[in-house]
C-alpha positions as CSV (number, residue, x, y, z in Angstrom):
1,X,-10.8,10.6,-47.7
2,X,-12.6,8.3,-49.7
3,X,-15.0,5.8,-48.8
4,X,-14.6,2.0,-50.6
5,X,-17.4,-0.8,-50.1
6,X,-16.7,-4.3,-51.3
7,X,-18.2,-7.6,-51.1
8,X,-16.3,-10.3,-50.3
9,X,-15.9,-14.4,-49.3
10,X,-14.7,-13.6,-45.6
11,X,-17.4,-15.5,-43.5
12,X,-15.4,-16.1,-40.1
13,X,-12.8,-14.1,-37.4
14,X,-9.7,-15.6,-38.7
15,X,-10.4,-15.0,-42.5
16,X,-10.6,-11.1,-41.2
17,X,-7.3,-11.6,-39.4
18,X,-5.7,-12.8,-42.6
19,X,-7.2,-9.8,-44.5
20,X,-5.9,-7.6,-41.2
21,X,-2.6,-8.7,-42.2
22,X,-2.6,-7.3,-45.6
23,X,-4.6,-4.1,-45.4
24,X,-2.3,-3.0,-42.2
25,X,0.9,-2.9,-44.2
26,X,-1.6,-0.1,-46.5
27,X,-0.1,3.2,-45.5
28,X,-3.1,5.1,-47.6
29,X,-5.6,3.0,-45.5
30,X,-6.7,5.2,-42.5
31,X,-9.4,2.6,-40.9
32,X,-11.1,-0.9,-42.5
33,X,-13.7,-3.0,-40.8
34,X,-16.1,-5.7,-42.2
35,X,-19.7,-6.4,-41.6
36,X,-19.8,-10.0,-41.4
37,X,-23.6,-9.8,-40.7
38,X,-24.6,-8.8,-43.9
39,X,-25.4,-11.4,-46.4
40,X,-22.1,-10.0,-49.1
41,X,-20.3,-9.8,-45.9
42,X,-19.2,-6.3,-46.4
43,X,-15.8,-4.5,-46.7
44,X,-15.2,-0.7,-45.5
45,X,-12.2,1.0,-46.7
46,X,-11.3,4.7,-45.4
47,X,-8.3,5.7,-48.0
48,X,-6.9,8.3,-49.6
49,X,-6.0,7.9,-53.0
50,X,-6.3,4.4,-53.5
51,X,-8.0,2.4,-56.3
52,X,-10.6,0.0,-55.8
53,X,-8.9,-2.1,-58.0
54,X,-5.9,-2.4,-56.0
55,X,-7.9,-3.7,-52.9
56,X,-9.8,-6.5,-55.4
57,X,-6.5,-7.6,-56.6
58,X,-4.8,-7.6,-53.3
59,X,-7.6,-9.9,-51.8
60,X,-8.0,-12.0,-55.1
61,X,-4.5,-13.3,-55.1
62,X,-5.1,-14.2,-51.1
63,X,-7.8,-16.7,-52.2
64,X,-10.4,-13.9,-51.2
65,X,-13.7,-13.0,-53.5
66,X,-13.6,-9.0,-53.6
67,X,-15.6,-6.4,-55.5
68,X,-16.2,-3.1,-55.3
69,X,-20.1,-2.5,-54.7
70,X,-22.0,1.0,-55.6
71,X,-23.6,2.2,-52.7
C-alpha cells in the first residue's frame, strides 16, 4: 500500500464532500482524509497501484489545486 501526500485548494467541509464524491468511486483507494489544519491543507491517499498523477488530474479538472508533495 502506498502512501500519497498532496497539497491542495480545499479550505472548508463541503469542498472535502465534493472531493469524497470522486475519490469513493476509486476502487485502488483503501482510505483518504485531509488535514484542513495545515497551512497546504493536506491530502492522504492509501492506494495500491495508483499514480499520483492520476489523483492531480482528477482534482484539477474539479476546479481543485492538487500536487503531489515529498514527504
Amino acid at each position: 500500500m502506498d502512501v500519497l501526500v498532496f497539497a491542495t485548494s480545499v479550505r472548508q467541509r463541503r469542498q472535502v464532500s465534493r472531493v469524497q464524491n470522486l475519490l469513493t468511486k476509486i476502487p485502488a483507494i483503501a482510505q483518504w482524509n485531509f488535514d484542513l489544519e495545515d497551512c497546504d491543507n493536506i491530502l492522504r491517499v492509501e492506494a495500491k497501484d495508483l499514480s499520483p498523477r492520476y489523483i492531480e488530474s482528477l482534482l484539477q479538472n474539479a476546479g481543485i489545486y492538487c500536487q503531489e508533495l515529498d514527504y
